[in-house]
C-alpha positions in Angstrom: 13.2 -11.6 13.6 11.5 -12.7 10.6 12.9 -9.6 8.4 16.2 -9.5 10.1 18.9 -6.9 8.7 16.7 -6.4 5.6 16.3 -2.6 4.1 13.0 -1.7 3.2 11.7 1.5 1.7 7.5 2.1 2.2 6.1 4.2 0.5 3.0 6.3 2.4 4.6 5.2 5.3 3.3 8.6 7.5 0.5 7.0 8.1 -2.4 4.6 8.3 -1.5 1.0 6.5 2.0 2.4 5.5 3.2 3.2 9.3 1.7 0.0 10.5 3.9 -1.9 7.8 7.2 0.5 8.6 6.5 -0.4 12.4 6.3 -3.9 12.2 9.3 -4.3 9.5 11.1 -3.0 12.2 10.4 -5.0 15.2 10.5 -7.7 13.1 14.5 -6.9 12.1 14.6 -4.5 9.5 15.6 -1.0 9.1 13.4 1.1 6.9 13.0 4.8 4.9 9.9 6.0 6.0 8.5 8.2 3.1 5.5 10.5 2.8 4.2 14.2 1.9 3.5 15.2 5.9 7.3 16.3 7.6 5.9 16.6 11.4 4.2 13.1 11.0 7.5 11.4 9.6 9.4 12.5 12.0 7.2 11.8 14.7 7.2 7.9 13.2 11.1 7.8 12.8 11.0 9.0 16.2 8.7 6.3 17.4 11.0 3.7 15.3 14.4 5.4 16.3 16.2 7.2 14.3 19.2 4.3 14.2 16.7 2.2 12.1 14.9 4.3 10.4 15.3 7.6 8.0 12.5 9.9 6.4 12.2 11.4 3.1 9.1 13.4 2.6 8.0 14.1 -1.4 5.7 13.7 -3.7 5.9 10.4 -4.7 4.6 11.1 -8.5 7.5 13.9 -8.9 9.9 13.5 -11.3 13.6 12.1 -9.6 11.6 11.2 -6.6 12.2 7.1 -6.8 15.7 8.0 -7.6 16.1 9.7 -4.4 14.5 7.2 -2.7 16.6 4.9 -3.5 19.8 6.7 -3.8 18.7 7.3 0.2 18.5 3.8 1.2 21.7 3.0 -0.4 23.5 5.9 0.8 22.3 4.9 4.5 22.3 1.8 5.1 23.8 0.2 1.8 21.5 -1.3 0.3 17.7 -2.0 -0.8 16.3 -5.5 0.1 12.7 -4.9 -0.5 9.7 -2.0 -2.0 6.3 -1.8 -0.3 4.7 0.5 -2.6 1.7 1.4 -0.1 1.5 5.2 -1.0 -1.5 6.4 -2.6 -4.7 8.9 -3.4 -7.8 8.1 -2.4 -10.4 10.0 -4.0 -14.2 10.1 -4.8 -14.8 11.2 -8.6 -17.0 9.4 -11.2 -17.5 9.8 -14.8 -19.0 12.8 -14.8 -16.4 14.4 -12.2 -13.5 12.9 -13.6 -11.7 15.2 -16.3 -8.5 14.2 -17.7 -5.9 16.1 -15.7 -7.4 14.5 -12.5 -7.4 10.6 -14.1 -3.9 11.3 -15.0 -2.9 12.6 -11.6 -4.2 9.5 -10.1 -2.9 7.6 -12.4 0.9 8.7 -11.5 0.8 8.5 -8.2 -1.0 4.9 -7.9 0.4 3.3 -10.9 3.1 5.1 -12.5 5.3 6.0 -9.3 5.1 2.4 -8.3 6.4 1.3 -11.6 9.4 4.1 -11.5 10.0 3.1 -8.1 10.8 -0.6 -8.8 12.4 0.0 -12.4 14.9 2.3 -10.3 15.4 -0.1 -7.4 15.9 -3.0 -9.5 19.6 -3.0 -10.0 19.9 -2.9 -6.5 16.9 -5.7 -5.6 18.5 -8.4 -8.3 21.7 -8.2 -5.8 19.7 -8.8 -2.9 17.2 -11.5 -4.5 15.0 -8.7 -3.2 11.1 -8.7 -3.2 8.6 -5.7 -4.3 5.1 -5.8 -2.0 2.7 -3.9 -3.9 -0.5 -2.5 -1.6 -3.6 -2.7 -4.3 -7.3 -2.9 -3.7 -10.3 -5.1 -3.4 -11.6 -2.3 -5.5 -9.4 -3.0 -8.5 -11.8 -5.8 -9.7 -14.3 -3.0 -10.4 -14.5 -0.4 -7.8 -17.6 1.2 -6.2 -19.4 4.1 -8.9 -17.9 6.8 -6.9 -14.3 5.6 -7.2 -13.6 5.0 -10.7 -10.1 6.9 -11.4 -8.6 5.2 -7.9 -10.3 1.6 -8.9 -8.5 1.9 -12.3 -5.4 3.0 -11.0 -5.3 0.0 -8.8 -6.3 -2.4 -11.4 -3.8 -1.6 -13.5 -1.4 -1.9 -10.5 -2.7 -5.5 -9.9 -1.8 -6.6 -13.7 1.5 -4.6 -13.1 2.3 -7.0 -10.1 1.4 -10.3 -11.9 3.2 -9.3 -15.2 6.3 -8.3 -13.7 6.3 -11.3 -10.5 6.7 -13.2 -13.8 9.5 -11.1 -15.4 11.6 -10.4 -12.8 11.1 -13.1 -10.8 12.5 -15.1 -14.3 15.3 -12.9 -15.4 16.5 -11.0 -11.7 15.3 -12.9 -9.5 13.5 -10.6 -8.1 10.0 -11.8 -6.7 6.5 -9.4 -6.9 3.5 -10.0 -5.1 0.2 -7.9 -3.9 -2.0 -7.2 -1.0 -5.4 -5.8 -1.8 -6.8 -4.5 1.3 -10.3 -4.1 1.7 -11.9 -1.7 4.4 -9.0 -0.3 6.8 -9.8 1.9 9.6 -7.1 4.8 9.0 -6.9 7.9 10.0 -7.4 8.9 6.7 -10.5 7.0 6.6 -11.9 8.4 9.5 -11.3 11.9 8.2 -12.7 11.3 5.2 -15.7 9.8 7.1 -16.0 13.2 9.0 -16.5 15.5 6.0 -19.0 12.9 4.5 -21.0 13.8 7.2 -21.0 10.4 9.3 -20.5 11.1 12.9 -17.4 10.3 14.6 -18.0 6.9 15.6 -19.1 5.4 12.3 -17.3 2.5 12.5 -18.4 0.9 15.4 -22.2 0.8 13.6 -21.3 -0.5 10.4 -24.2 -2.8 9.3 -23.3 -6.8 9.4 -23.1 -6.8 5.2 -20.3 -4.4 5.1 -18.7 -6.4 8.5 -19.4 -10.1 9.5 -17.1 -9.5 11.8 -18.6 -6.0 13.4 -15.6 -4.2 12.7 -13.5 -3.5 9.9 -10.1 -4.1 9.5 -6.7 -2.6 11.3 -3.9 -1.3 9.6 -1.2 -3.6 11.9 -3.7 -6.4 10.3 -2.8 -5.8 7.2 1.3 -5.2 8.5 1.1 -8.5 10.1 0.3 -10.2 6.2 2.8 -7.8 4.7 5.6 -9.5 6.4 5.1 -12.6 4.9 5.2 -11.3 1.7 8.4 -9.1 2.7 10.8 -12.2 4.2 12.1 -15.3 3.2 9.7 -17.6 4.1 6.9 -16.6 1.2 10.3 -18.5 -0.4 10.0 -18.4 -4.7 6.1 -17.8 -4.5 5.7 -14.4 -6.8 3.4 -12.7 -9.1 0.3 -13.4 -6.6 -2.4 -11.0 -5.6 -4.0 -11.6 -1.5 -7.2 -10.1 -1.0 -7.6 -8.8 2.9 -11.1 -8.5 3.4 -13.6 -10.1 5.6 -16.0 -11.2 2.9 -15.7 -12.7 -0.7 -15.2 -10.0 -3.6 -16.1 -13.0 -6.2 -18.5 -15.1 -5.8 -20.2 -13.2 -2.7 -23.7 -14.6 -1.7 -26.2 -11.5 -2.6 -26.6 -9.6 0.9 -30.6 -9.9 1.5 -30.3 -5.9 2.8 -27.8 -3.3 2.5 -27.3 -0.4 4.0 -25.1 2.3 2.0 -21.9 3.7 3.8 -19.9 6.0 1.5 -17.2 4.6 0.3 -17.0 2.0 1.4 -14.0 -0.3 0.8 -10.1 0.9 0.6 
């Protein structure tokens, strides 16, 4: 029981990476507030988790109160707040020439700025608890693919948000911050997305050896599995570190001799 009697609120947790991390939180101890925008799908993971150790609170993360409520929630429940996985995100395809303003900025508060409220509003609570904050990034944030410039922004600004505050808080609260940048997940999200691209339902089991060494890509209760590291006590005073969770080298990468586009093709 690796996360035993901790309180943890993730973020996105309806689904894909964020319902593998609210899973395995709680079979490893904790008790967790499952948040996200879909009601039947919360309720169906509370329902999965049981309703003694888990409690839902669907909203828009980027509205304004909404980390307040989150938190007010977890306290109100179960007393306390141990830990943040901010996991909850948009992922969408826009370049320069389809990116206007309103839609940068949109993605910018729900990727970067919501995170931020989230662990400004928690902290009072976190710095009694010597609490942690487990940020969910992207290999993308170190430059992004062309067709996902306003999300690769957003989450390289969330990366310099982890390093510079898992030095501040860490310093003055106590209070460690760390990262995991997934690469390519296999979501349901994912494989929606993949449907109205036009790639047939079973895309991912043909995904050329340069996207995949491995010849698959990676599952969300992978990525759960590193998360609890991060989340309990035996990552000890380590904080203000970014993981990358991919399969292949984003720096330094030997030059693939052929490549075969998927859309999108990373988190």
């Amino acid at each position: 029981m690796r996360l035993k009697n901790k309180v943890i609120i993730v973020t996105g947790s309806t689904t894909g990476i964020g319902k593998a991390i609210a899973l395995r939180c709680v079979a490893e101890g904790a008790r967790v507030v499952v948040h996200g925008l879909e009601q039947d799908l919360g309720e169906a993971v509370v329902k999965e988790i049981g309703s003694d150790k888990a409690i839902l609170h669907v909203e828009d993360i980027a509205a304004g109160g909404a980390a307040q409520r989150l938190v007010d929630l977890a306290v109100k429940t179960y007393g306390r707040v141990d830990c943040i996985v901010n996991n909850a995100a948009i992922v969408v395809s826009s370049d320069i020439h389809s990116t206007d303003l309103n839609f940068f900025r949109h993605v910018l508060e729900v990727n970067t700025i919501a995170p931020f409220a989230l662990i400004k509003t928690a902290l009072p609570h976190l710095s009694k608890t010597h609490g942690c904050v487990l940020n969910i990034g992207s290999v993308n944030a170190y430059s992004g693919e062309p067709n996902l410039l306003p999300y690769s922004i957003s989450k390289g600004a969330l990366m310099t948000m982890t390093r510079n505050l898992g030095d501040t808080l860490h310093r003055e609260y106590g209070v460690r911050v760390n990262q995991i940048n997934p690469g390519w997940v296999l979501t349901e999200k994912e494989i929606q997305r993949k449907r109205e691209q036009g790639l047939s339902d079973d895309w991912y089991k043909q995904i050329p050896s340069v996207f995949a060494p491995a010849g698959r890509i990676l599952f969300p209760e992978e990525i759960a599995a590193a998360a609890v590291y991060w989340l309990g006590d035996e990552s000890g005073p380590v904080s203000g570190q970014v993981v990358d969770l991919e399969q292949h080298p984003f720096i330094g990468r030997n030059p693939p001799k052929d490549v075969t586009t998927i859309p999108n093709a990373n988190k």
